[in-house]
MDAnalysis code that builds the backbone (N, CA, C; Angstrom):
import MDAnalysis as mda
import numpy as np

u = mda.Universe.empty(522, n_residues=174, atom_resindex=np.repeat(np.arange(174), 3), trajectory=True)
u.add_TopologyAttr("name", ["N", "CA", "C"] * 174)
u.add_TopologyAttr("resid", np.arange(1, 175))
u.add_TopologyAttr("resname", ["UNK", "UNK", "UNK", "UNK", "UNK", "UNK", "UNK", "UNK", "UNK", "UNK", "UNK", "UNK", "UNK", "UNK", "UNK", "UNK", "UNK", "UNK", "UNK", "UNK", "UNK", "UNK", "UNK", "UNK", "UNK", "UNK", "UNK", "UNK", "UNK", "UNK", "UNK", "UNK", "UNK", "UNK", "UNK", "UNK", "UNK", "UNK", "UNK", "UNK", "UNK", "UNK", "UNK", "UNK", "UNK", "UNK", "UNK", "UNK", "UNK", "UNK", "UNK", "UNK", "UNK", "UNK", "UNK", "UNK", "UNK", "UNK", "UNK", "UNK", "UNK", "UNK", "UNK", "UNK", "UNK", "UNK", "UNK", "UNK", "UNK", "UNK", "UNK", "UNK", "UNK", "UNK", "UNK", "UNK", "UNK", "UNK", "UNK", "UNK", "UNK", "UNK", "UNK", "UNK", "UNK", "UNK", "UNK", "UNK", "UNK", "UNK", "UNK", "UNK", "UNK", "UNK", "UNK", "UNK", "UNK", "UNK", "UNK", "UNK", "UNK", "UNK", "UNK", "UNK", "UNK", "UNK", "UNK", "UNK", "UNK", "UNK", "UNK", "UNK", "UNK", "UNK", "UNK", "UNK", "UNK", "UNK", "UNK", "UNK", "UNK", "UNK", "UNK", "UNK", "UNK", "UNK", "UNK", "UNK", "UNK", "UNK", "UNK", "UNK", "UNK", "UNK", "UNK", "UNK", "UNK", "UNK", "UNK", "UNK", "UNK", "UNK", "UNK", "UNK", "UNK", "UNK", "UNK", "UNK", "UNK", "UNK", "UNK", "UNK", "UNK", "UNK", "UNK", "UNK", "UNK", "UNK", "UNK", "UNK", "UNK", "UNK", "UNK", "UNK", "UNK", "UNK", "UNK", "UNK", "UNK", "UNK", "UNK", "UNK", "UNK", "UNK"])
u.atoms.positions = np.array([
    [-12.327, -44.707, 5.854],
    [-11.271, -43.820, 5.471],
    [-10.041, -44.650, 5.158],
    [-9.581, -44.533, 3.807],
    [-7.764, -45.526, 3.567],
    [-7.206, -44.517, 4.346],
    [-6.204, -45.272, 4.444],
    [-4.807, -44.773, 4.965],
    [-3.720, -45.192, 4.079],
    [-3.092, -43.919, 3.396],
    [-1.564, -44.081, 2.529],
    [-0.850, -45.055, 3.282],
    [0.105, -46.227, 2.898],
    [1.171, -46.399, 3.234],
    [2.397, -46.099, 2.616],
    [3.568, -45.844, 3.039],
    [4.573, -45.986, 1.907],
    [5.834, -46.618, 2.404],
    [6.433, -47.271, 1.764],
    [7.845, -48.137, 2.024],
    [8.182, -47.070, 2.804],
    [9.131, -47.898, 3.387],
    [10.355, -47.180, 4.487],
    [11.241, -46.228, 3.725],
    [12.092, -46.722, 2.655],
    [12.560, -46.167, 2.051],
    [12.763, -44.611, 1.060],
    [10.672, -44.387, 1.020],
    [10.440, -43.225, 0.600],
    [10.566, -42.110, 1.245],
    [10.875, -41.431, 0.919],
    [11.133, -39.848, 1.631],
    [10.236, -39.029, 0.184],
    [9.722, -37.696, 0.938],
    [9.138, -36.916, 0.749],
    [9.565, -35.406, 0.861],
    [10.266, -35.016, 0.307],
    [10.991, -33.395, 0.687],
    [10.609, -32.573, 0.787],
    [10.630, -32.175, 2.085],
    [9.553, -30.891, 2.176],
    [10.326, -29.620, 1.156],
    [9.788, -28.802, 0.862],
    [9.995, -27.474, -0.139],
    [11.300, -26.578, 1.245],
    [12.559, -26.131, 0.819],
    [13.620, -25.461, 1.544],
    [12.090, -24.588, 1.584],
    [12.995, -23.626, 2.910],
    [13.253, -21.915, 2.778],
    [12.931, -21.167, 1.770],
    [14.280, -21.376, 0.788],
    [14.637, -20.766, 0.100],
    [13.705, -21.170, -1.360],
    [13.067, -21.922, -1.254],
    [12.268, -22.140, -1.844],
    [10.999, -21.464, -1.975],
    [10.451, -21.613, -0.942],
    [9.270, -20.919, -0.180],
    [9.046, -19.240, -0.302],
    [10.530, -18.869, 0.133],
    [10.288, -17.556, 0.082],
    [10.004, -16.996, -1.666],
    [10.884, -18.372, -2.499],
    [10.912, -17.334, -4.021],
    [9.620, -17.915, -4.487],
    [9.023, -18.630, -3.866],
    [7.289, -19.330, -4.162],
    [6.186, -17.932, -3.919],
    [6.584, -17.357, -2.591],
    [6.044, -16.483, -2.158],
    [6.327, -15.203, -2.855],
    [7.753, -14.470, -3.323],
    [7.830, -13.727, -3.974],
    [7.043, -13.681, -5.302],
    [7.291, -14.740, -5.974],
    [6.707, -14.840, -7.025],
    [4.972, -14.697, -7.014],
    [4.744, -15.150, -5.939],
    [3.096, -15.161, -6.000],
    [2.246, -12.992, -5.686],
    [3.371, -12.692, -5.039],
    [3.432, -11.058, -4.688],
    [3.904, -10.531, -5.925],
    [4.870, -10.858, -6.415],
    [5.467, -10.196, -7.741],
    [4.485, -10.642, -9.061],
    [3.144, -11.190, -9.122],
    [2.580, -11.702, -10.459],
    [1.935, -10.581, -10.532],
    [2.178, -10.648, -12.485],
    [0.738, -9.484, -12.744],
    [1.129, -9.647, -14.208],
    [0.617, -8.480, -14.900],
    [0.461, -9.073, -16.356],
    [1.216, -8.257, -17.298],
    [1.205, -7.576, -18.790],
    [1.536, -6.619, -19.153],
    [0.369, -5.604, -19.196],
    [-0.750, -5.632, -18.260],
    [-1.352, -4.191, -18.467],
    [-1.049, -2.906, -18.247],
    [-1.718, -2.009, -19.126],
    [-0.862, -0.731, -18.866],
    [-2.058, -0.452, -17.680],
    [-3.095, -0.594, -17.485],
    [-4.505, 0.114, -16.218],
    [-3.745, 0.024, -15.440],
    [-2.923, -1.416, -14.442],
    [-2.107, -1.128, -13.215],
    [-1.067, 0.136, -13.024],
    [-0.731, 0.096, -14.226],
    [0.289, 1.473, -14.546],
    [-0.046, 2.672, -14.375],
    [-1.297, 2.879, -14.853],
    [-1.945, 4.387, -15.007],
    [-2.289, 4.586, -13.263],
    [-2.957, 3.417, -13.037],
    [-3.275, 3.268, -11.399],
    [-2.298, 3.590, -10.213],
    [-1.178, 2.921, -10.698],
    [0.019, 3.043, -9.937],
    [0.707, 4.768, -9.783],
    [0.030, 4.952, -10.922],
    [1.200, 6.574, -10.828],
    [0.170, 7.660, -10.288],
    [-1.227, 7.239, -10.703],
    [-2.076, 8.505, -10.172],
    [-2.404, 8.209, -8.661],
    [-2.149, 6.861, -7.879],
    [-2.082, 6.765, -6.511],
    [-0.675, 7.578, -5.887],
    [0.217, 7.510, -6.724],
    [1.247, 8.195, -6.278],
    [1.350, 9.204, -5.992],
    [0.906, 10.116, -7.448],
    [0.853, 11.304, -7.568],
    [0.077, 11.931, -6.371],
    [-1.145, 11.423, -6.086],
    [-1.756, 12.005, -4.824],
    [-1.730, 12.102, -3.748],
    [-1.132, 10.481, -3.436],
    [-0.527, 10.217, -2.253],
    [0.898, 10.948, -1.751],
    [1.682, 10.483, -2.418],
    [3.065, 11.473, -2.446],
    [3.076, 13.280, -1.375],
    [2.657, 13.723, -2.185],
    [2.525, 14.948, -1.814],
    [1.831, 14.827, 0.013],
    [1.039, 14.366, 0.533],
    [0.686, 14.467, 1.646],
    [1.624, 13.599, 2.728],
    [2.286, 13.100, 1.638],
    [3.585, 11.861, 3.040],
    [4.730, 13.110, 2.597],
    [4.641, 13.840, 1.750],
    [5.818, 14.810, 1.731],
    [5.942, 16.143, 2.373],
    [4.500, 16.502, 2.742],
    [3.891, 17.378, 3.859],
    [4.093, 16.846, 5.095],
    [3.820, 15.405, 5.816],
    [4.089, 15.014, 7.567],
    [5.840, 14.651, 7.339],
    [6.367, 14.683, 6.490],
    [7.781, 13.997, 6.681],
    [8.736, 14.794, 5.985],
    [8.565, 16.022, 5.475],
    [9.547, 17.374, 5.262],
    [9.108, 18.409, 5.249],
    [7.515, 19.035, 5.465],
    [7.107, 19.888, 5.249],
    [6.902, 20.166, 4.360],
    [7.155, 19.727, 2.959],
    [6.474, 20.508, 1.612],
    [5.469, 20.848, 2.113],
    [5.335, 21.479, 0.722],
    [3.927, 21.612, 0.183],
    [2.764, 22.533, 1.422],
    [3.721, 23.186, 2.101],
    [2.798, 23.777, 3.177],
    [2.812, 23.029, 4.637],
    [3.378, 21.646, 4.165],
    [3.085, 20.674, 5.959],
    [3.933, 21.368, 6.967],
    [3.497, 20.262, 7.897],
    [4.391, 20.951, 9.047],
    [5.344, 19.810, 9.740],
    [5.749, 19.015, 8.825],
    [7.591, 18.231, 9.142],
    [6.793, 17.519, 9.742],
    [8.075, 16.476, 10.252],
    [7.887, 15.727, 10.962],
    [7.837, 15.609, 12.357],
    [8.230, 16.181, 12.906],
    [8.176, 16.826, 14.486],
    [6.652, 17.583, 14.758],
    [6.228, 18.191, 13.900],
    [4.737, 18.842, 13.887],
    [3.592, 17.893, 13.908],
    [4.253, 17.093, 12.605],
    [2.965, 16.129, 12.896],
    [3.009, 15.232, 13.636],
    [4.243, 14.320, 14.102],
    [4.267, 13.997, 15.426],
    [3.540, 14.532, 16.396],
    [3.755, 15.477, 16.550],
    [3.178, 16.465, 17.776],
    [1.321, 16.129, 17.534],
    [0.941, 16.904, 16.866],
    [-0.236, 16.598, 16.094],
    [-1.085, 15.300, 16.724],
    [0.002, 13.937, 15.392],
    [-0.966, 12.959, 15.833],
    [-0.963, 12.404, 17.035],
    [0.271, 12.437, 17.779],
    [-0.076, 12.025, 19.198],
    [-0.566, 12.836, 20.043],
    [-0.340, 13.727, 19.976],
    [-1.427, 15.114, 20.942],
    [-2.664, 15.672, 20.601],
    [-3.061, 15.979, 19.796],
    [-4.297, 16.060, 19.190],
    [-5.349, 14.561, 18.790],
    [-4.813, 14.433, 18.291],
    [-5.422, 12.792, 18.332],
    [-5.741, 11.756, 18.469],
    [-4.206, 11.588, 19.891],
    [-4.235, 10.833, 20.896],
    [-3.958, 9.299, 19.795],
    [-2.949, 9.171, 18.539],
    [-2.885, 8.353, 17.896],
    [-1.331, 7.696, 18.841],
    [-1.153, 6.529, 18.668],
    [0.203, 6.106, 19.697],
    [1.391, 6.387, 18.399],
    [2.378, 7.212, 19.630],
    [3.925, 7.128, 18.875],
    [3.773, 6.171, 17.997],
    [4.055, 4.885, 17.827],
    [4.960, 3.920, 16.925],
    [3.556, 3.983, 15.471],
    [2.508, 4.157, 15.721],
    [1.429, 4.037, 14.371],
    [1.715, 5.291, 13.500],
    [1.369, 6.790, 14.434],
    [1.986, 7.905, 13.962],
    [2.638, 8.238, 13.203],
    [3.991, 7.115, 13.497],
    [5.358, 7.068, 12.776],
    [5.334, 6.510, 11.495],
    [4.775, 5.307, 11.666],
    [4.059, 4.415, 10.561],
    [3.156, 5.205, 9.484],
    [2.436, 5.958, 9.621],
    [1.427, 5.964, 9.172],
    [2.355, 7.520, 7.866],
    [3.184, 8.037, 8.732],
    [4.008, 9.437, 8.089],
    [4.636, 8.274, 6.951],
    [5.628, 7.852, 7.553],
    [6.589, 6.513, 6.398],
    [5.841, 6.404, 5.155],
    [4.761, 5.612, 5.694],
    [3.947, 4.951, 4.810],
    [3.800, 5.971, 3.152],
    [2.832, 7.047, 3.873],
    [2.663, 8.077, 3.360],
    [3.508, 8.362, 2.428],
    [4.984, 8.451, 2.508],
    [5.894, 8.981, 2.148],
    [6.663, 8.263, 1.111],
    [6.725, 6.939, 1.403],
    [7.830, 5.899, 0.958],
    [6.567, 4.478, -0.027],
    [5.391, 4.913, 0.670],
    [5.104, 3.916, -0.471],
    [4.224, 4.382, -1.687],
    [4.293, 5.456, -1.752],
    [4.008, 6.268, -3.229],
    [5.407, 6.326, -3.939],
    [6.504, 6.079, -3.687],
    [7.670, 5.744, -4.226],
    [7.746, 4.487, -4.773],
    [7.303, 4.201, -3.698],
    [7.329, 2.007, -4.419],
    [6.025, 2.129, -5.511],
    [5.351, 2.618, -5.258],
    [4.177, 2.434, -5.959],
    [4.662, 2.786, -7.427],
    [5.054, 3.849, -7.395],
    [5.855, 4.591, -8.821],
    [6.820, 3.519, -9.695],
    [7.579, 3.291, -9.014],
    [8.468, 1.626, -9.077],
    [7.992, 0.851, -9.797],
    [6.451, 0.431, -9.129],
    [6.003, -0.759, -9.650],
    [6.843, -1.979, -8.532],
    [7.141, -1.131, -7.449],
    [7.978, -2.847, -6.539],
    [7.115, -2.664, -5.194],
    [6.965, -4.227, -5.383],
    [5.957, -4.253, -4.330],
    [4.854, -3.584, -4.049],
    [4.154, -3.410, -5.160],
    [2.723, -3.035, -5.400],
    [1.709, -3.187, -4.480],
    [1.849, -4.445, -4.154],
    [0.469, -4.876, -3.324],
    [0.784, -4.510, -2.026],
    [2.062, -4.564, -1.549],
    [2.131, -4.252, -0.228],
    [2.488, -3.023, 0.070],
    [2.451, -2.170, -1.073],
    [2.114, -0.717, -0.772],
    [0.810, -0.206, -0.658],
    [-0.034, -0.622, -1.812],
    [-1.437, -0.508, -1.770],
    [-2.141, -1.029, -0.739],
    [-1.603, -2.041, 0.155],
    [-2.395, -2.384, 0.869],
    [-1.782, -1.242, 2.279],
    [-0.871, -0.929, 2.415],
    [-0.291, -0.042, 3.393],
    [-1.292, 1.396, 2.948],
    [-1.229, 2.010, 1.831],
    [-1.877, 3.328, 1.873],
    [-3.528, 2.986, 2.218],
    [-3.940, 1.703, 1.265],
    [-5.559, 1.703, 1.890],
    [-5.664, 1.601, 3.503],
    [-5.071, 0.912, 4.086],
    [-4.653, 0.968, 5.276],
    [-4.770, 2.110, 6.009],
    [-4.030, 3.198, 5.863],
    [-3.703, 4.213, 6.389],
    [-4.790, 5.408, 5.952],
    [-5.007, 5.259, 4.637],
    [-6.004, 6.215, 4.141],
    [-7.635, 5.959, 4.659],
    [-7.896, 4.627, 5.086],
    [-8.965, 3.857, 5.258],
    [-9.131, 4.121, 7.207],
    [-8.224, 4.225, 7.504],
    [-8.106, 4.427, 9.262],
    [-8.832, 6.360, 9.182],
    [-7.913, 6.960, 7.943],
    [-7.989, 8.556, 8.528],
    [-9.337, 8.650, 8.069],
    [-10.280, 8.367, 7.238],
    [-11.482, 8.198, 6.390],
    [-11.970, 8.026, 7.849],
    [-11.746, 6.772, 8.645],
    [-13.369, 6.584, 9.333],
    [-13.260, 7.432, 10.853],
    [-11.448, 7.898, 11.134],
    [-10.956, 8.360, 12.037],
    [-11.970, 10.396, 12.234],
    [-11.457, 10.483, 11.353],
    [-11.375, 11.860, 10.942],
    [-12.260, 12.197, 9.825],
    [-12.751, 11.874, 8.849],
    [-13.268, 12.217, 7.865],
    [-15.260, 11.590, 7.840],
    [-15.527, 10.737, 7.924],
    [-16.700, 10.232, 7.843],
    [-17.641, 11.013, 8.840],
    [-17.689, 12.005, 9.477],
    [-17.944, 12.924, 10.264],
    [-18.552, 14.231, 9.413],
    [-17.832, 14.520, 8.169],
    [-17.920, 15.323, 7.354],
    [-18.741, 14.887, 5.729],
    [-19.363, 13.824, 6.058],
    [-20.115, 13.612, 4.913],
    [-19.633, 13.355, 3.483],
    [-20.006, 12.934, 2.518],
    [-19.426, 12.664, 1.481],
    [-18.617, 13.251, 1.025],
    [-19.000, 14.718, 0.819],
    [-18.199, 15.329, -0.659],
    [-17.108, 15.948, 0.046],
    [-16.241, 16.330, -0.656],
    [-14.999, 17.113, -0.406],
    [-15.609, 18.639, -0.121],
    [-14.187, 19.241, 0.502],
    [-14.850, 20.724, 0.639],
    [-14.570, 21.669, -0.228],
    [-15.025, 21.558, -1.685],
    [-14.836, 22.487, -2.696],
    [-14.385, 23.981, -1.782],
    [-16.027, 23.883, -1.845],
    [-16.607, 25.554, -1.353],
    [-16.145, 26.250, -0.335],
    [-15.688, 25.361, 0.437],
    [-15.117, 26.055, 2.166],
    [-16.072, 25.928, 2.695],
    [-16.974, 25.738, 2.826],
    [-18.391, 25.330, 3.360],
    [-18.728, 24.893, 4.242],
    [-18.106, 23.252, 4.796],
    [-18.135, 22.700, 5.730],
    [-16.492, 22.583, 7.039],
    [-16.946, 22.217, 7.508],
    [-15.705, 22.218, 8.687],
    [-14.885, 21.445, 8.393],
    [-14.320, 20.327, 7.108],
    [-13.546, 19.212, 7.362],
    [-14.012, 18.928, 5.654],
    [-13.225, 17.944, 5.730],
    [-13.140, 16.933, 3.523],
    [-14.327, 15.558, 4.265],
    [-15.123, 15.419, 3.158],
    [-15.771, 14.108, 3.349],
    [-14.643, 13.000, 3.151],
    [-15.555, 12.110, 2.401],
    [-15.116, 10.648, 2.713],
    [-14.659, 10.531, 1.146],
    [-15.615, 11.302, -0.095],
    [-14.857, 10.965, -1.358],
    [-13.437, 10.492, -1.705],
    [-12.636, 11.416, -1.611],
    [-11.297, 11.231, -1.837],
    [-11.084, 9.848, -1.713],
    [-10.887, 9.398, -0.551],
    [-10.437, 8.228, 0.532],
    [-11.459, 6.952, -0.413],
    [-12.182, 7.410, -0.560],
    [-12.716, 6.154, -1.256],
    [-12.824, 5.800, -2.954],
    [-11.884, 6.751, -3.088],
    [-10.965, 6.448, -4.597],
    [-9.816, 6.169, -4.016],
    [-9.089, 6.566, -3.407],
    [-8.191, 5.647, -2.853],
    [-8.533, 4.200, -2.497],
    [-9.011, 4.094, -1.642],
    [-9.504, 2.955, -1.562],
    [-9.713, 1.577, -2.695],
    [-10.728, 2.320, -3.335],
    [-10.577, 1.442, -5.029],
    [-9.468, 1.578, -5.377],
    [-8.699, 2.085, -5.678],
    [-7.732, 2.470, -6.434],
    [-6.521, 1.302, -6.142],
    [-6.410, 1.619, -4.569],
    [-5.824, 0.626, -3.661],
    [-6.430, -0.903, -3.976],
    [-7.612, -1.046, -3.815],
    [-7.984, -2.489, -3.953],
    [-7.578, -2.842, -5.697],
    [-7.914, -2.548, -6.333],
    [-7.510, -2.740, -7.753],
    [-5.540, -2.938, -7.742],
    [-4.978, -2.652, -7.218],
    [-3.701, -3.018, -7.164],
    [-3.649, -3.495, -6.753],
    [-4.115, -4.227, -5.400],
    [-3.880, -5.285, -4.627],
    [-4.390, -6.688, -5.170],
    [-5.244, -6.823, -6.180],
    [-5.719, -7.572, -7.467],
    [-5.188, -7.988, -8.309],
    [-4.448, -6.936, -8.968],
    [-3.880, -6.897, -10.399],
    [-2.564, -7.141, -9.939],
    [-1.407, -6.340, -9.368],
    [-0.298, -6.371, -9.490],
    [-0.060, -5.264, -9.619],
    [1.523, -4.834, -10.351],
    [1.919, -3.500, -10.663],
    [1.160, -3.584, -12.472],
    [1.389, -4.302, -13.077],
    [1.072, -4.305, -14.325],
    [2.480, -4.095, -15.130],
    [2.265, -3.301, -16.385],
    [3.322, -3.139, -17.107],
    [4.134, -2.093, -16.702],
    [5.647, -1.816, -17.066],
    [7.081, -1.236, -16.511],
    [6.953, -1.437, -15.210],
    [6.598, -2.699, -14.318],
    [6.754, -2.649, -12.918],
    [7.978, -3.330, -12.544],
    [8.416, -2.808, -11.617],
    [9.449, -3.991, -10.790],
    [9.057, -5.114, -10.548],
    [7.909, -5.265, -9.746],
    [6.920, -6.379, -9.849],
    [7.481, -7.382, -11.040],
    [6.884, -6.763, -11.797],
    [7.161, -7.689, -12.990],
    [8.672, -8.294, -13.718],
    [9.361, -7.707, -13.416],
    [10.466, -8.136, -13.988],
    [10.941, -8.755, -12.959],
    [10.809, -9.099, -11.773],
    [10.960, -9.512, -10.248],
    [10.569, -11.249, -10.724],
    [9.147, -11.003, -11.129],
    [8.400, -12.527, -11.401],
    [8.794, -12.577, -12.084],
    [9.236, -12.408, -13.743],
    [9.764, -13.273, -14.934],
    [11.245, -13.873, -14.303],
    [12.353, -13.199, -13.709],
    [13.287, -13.271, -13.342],
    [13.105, -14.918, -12.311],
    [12.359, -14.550, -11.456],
    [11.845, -15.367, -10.564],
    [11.346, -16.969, -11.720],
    [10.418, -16.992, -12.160],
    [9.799, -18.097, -12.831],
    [10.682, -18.649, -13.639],
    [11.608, -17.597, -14.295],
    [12.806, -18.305, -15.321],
    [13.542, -19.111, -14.491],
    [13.568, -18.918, -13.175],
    [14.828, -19.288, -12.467],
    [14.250, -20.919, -12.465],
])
């Protein structure tokens, strides 16, 4: 095995902070001009949205945030601080998603969350959704277009009109 030597004199600079972090931004903020991340981005929203707008104001029929609190820690025996998490999530990263900012670490937050209630609650009830009223509970479908849907952004990026993206050109010009 050699061993490098180098004069005394050489120094080697490690990369700042501030370096690092816009190394790292940039590597979270890459993606391309496709419009698929786009189309992806808004129909995760669109679906998602509405059910973080049901545990965290009640639209749409929910029951607020105090209800589902109640809910997931009493019924489900899920802990306060995930509970909390899991409403947020719901709520705030179908917003980012819409954005196009911070794509991946939204997508990876809803697969996350959508991927817990799937094997929590749902995989019990078999594949298909409950059109008919039929069965006691929604299968696993849904959740596993989410899922893809989710993994494909966490791949790609936001794509085109993302924050993402104008984040990294901004970034790389620099």
């Amino acid at each position: 095995m050699k061993t490098e030597t180098y004069p005394a004199h050489t120094s080697v600079s490690a990369p700042t902070q501030s370096q690092d972090a816009r190394s790292l931004a940039a590597l979270l903020c890459a993606t391309d001009r496709s419009a698929a991340p786009l189309v992806l981005r808004l129909a995760l929203a669109a679906v998602v949205f509405p059910h973080g707008a049901q545990k965290l104001l009640g639209w749409f029929g929910g029951y607020g945030f105090n209800g589902t609190m109640q809910f997931f820690t009493t019924a489900m025996h899920i802990p306060a601080p995930l509970a909390l998490g899991a409403i947020l999530i719901e709520f705030f990263a179908p917003l980012l998603l819409a954005l196009g900012l911070a794509t991946r670490a939204a997508a990876l937050s809803v697969g996350t969350v959508l991927g817990t209630a799937m094997f929590m609650a749902h995989t019990r009830h078999g594949f298909f959704m409950n059109w008919s009223g039929t069965q006691q509970g929604e299968g696993i479908e849904y959740f596993l277009l989410v899922l893809g849907i989710a993994a494909a952004l966490i791949l790609s990026g936001g794509g085109r009109l993302s924050a993402d993206r104008a984040i990294h050109r901004r970034i790389a010009g620099a």
